[in-house]
C-alpha positions as a Python dict, from the first residue, in 0.01 Angstrom:
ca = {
    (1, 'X'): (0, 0, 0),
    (2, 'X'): (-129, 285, -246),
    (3, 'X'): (-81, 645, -164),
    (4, 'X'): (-356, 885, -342),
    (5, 'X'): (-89, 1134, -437),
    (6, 'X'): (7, 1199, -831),
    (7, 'X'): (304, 1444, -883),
    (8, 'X'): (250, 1640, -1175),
    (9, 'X'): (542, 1687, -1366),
    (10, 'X'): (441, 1993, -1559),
    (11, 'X'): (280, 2179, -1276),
    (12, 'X'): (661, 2161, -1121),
    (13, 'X'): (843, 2239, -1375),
    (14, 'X'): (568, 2557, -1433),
    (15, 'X'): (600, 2642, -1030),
    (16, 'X'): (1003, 2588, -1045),
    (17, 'X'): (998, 2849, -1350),
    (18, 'X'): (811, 3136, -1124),
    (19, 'X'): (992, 3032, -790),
    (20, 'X'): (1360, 3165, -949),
    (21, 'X'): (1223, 3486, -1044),
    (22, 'X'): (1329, 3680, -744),
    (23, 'X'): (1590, 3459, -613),
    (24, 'X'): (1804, 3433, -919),
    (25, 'X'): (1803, 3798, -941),
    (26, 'X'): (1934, 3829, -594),
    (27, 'X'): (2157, 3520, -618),
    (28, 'X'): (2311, 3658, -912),
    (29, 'X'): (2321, 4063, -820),
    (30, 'X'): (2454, 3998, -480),
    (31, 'X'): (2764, 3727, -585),
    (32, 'X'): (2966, 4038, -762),
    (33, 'X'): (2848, 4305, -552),
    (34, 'X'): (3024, 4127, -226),
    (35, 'X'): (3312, 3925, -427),
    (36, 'X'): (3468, 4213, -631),
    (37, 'X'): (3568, 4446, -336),
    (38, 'X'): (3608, 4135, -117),
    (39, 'X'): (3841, 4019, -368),
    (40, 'X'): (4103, 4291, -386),
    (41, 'X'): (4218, 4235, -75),
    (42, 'X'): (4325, 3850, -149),
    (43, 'X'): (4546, 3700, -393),
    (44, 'X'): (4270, 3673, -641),
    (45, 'X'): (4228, 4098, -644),
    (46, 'X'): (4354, 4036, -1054),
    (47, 'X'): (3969, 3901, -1096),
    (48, 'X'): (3829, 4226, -940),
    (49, 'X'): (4035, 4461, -1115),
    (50, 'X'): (3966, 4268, -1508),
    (51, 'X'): (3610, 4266, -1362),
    (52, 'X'): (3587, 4647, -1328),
    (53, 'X'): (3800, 4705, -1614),
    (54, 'X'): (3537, 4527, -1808),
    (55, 'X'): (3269, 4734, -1637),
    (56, 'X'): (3426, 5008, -1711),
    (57, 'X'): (3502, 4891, -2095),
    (58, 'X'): (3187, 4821, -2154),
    (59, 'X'): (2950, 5069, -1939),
    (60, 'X'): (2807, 5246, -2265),
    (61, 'X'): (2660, 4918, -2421),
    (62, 'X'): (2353, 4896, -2207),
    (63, 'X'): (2252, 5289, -2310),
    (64, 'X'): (2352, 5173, -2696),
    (65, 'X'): (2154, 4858, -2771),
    (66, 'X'): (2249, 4617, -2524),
    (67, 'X'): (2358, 4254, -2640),
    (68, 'X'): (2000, 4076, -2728),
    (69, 'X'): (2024, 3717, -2734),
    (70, 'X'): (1745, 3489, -2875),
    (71, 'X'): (1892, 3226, -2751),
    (72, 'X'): (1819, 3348, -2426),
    (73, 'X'): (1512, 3497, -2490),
    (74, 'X'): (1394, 3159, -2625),
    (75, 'X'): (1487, 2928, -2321),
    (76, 'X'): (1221, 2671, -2264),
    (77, 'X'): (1227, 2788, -1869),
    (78, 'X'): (1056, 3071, -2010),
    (79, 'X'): (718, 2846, -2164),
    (80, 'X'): (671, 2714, -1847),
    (81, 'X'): (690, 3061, -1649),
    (82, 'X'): (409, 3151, -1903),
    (83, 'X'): (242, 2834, -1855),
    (84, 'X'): (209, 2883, -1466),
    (85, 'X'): (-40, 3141, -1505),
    (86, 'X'): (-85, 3175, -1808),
    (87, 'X'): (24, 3487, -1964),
    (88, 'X'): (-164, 3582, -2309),
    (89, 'X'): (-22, 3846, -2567),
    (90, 'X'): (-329, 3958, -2772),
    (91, 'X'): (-244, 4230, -3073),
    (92, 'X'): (-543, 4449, -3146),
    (93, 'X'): (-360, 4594, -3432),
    (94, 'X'): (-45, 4584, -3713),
    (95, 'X'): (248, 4714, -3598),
    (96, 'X'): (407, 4868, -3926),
    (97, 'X'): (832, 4765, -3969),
    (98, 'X'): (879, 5101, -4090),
    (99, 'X'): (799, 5302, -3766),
    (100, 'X'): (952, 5289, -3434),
    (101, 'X'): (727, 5284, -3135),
    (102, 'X'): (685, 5341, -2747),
    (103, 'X'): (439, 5088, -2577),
    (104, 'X'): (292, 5227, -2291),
    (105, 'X'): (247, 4954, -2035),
    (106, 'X'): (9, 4961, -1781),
    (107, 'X'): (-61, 4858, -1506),
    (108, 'X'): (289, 4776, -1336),
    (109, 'X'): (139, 4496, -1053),
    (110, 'X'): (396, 4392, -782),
    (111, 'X'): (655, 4263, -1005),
    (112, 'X'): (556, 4298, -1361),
    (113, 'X'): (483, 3939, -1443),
    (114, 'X'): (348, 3994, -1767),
    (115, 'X'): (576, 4213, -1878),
    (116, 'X'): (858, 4056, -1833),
    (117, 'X'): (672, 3730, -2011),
    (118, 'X'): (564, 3891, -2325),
    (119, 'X'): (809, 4190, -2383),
    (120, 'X'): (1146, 4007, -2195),
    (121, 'X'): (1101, 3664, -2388),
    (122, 'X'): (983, 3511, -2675),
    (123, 'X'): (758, 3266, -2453),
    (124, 'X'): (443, 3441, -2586),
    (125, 'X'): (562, 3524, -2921),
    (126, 'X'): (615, 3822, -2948),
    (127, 'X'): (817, 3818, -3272),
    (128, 'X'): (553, 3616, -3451),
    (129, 'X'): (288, 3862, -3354),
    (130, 'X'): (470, 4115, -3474),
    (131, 'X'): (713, 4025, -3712),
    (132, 'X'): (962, 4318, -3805),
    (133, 'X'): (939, 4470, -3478),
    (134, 'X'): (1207, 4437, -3163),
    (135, 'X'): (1078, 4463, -2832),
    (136, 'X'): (1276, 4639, -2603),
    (137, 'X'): (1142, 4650, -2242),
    (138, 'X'): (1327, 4934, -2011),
    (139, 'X'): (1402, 4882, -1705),
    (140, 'X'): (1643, 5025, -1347),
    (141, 'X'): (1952, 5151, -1457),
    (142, 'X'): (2109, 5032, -1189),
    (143, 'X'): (2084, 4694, -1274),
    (144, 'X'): (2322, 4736, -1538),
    (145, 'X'): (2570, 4835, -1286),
    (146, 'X'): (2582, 4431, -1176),
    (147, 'X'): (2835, 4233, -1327),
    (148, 'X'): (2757, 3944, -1425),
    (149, 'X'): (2357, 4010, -1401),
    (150, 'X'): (2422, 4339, -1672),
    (151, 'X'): (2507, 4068, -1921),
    (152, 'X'): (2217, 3823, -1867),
    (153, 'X'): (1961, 4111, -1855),
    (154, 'X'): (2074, 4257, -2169),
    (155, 'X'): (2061, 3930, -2339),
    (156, 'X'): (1710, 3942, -2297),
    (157, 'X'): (1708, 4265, -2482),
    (158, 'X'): (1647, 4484, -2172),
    (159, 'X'): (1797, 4822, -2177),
    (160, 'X'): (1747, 5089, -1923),
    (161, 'X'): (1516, 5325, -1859),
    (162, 'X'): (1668, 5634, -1923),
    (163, 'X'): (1590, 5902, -2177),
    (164, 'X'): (1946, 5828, -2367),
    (165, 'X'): (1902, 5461, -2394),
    (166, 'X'): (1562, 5460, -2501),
    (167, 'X'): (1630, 5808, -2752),
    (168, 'X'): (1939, 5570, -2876),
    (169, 'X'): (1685, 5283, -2999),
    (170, 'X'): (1439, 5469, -3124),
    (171, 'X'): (1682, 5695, -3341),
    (172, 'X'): (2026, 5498, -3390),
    (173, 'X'): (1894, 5142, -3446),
    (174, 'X'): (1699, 5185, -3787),
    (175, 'X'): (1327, 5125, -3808),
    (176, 'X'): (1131, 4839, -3645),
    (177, 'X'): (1221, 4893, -3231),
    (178, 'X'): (916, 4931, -3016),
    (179, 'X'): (1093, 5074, -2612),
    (180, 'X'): (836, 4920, -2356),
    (181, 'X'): (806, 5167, -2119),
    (182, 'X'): (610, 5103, -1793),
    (183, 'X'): (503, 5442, -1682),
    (184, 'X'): (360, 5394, -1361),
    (185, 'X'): (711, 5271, -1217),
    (186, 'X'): (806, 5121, -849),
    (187, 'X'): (520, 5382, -709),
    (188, 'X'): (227, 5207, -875),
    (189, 'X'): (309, 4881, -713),
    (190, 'X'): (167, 5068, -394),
    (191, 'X'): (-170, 5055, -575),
    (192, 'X'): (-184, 4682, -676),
    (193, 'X'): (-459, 4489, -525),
    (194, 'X'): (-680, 4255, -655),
    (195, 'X'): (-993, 4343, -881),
    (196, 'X'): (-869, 4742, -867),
    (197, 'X'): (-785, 4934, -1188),
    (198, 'X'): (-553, 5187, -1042),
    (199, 'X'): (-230, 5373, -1253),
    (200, 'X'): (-48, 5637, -1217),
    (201, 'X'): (-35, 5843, -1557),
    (202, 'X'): (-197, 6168, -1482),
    (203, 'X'): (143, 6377, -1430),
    (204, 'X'): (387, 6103, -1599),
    (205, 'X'): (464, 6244, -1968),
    (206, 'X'): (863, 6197, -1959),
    (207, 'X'): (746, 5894, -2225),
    (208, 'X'): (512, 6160, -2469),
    (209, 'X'): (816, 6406, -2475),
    (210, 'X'): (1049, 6134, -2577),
    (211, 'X'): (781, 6016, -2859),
    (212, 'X'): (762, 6371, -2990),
    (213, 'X'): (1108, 6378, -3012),
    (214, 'X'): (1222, 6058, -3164),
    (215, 'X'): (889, 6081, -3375),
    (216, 'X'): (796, 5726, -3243),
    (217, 'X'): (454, 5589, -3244),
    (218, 'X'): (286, 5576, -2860),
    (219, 'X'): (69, 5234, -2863),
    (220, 'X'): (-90, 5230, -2551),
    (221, 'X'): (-133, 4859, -2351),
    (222, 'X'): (-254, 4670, -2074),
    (223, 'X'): (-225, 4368, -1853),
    (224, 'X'): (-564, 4227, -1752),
    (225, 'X'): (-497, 4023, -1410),
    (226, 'X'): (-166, 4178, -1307),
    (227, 'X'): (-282, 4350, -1002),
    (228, 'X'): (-499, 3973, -923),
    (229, 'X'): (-152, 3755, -837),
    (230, 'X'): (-76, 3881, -532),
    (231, 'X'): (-255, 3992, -253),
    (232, 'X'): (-78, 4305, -82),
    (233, 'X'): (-125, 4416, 287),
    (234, 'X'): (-113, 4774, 408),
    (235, 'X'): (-135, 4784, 782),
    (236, 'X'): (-321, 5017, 1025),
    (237, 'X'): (-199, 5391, 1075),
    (238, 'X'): (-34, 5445, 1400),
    (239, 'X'): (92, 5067, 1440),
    (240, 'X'): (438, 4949, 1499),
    (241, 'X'): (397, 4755, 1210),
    (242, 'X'): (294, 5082, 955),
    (243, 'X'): (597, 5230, 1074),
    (244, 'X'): (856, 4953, 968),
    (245, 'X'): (673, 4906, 595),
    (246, 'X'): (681, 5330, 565),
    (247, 'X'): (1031, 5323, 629),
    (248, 'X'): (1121, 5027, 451),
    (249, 'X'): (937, 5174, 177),
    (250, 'X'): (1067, 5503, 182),
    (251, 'X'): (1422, 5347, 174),
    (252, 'X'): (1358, 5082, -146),
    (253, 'X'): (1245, 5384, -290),
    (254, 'X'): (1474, 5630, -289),
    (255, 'X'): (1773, 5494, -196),
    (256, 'X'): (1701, 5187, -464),
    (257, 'X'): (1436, 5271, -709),
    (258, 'X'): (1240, 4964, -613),
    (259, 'X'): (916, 4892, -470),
    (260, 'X'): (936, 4755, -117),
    (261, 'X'): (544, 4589, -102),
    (262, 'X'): (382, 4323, 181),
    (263, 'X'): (280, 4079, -16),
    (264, 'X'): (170, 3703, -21),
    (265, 'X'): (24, 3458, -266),
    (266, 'X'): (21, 3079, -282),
    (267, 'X'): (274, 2834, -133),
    (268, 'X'): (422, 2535, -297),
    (269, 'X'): (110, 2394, -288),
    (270, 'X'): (-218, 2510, -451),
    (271, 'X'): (-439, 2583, -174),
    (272, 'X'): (-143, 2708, 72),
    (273, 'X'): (-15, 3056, 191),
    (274, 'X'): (328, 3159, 36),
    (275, 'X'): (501, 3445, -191),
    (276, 'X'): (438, 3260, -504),
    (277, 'X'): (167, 3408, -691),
    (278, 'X'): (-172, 3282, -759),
    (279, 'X'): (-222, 3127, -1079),
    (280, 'X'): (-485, 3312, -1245),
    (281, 'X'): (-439, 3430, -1640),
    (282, 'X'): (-279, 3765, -1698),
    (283, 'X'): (-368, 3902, -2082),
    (284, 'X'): (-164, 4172, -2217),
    (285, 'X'): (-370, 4322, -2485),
    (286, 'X'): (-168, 4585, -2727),
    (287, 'X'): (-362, 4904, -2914),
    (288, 'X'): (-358, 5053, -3193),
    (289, 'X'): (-36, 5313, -3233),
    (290, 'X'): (-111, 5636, -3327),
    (291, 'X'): (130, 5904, -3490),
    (292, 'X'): (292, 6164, -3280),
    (293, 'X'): (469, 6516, -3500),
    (294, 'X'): (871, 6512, -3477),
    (295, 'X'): (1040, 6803, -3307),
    (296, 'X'): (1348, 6851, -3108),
    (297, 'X'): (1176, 7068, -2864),
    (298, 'X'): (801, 6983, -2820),
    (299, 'X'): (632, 7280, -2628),
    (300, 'X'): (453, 7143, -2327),
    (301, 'X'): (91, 7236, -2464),
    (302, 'X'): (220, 6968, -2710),
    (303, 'X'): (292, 6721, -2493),
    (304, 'X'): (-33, 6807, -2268),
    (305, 'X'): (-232, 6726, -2617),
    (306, 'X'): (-79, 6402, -2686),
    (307, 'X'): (-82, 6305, -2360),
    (308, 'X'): (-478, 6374, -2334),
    (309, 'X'): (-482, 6180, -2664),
    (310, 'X'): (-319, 5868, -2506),
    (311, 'X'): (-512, 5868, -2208),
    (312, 'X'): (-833, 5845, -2432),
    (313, 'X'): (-650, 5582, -2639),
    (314, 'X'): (-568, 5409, -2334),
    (315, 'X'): (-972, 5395, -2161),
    (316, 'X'): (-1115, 5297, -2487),
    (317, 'X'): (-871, 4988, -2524),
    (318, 'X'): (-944, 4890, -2138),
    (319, 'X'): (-1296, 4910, -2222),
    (320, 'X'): (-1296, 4772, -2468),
    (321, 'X'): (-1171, 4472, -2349),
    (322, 'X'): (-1247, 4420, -1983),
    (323, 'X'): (-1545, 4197, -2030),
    (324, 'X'): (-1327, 3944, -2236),
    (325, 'X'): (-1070, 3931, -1945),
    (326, 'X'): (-1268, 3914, -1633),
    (327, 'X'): (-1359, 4319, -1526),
    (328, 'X'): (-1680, 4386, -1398),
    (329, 'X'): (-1857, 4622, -1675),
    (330, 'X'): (-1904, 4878, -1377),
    (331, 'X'): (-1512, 4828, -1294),
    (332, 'X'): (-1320, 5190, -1452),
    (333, 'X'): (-997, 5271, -1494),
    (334, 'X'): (-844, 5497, -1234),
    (335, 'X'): (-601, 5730, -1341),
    (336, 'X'): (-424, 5932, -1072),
}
């Protein structure tokens, strides 16, 4: 008896690659946080106490350059996450070995897919695009507060997102570090849906400051099809169930720093409902850096003018572009 079924090999392997994305994280963040403290109250406490000794050791190497691997960063787990999709990283422009620079991402979907892909691994390559320069993607601080996960983020060459990590690269570390910054943070996951344009930029110029200061290049970027791999669902005002996702919400964000969204995708299989996310192409494309003056203490009409400046930057790339990657001509960027 024949059975029309064919398992495709590759297609696992690609779906296997996206379906430990969240679950290692937790997996991984959630083993320490319960076994440390759990432990010092058992006859294995010495493993807690060398554990936060470490932790405590070692707290300052996330903010100073971290512990890059490319070993890690080269894993063949990562080809097929970019495979799934597939995630593109298109340069529009040189990126000089003798500047430093801050890529502005944009826009920050539900959980940064293309990101991670292009700036967190070497799956797209990013190295061989621009040779000379190392990508640093910033991220929650609080993640480096994990055992165990601290060490396996950083050896993707993630550092935080604070000002003194990201000051530290871009002034300690020589020439040739480009801090990925994705400005619209946890709240612009609230504004991913499919076929919208939407960031959050107009009052977020923390990342222009630190450019003026560091005298770091701002190169602005986007992901075409980020906000098109998940559908999200925001539920009626004045239901039970609008309740619950506010205050789920207003807890993941300010008690956490994360985005708590209702979202869904595709199942296991192609045409079924899940949390996986569709697989439709997300294209990071990167601009064209332009120069920023040096100074300790830029005034804030300074900032104002360099922030106008990237804004403009940041249109005429999306415009530029969003034929090529599947916008509507009418379809403009909204920045709030």
């Amino acid at each position: 008896m024949a059975f029309g079924f064919t398992l495709d090999f590759q297609a696992v392997l690609q779906t296997l690659s996206v379906l430990h994305w969240v679950p290692l994280y937790v997996v991984l963040g959630a083993i320490p946080i319960i076994l440390v403290p759990v432990l010092l109250f058992t006859e294995y406490w010495t493993v807690s106490v060398l554990t936060l000794a470490w932790l405590l050791y070692d707290w300052k190497t996330p903010s100073q350059g971290g512990r890059r691997s490319n070993w890690v960063r080269n894993w063949t787990l990562w080809k097929h996450f970019r495979d799934y999709f597939p995630v593109k990283l298109v340069k529009t422009c040189e990126l000089s070995p003798s500047h430093n620079y801050i890529i502005a991402a944009h826009p920050h979907g539900i959980l940064s897919y293309g990101m991670f892909c292009n700036f967190g691994t070497e799956s797209t390559g990013f190295s061989k695009i621009f040779p000379g320069i190392t990508p640093s993607l910033a991220t929650l601080e609080g993640i480096f507060w994990i055992p165990i996960v601290r060490e396996y983020v950083m050896a993707k060459g993630i550092c935080p997102v604070s000002h003194s990590a990201m000051k530290y690269l871009l002034t300690k570390m020589g020439s040739g570090n480009a801090v990925i910054v994705v400005v619209g943070g946890a709240a612009e996951a609230f504004l991913s849906h499919p076929g919208t344009a939407n960031i959050i930029l107009k009052n977020r110029k923390g990342f222009v400051r630190l450019a003026c200061q560091t005298g770091a290049y701002l190169v602005p970027s986007y992901s075409f099809g980020e906000n098109d791999v998940h559908k999200q669902e925001i539920f009626a005002d004045g239901t039970w169930l609008r309740s619950v996702q506010g205050f789920c919400q207003r807890v993941s964000k300010h008690i956490l720093g994360l985005s708590f969204c209702t979202f869904h995708g595709r199942g296991l299989t192609r045409n079924s409902w899940g949390f996986l996310p569709f697989n439709l192409p997300i294209t990071t494309v990167i601009g064209e850096p332009f120069p920023v003056p040096k100074m300790e203490n830029p005034s804030q009409e300074m900032v104002d003018k360099y922030h106008a400046l990237y804004i403009e930057a940041l249109r005429k790339l999306f415009d530029e572009h969003k034929l090529q990657y599947g916008v509507s001509e009418s379809q403009e960027l909204m920045i709030l």
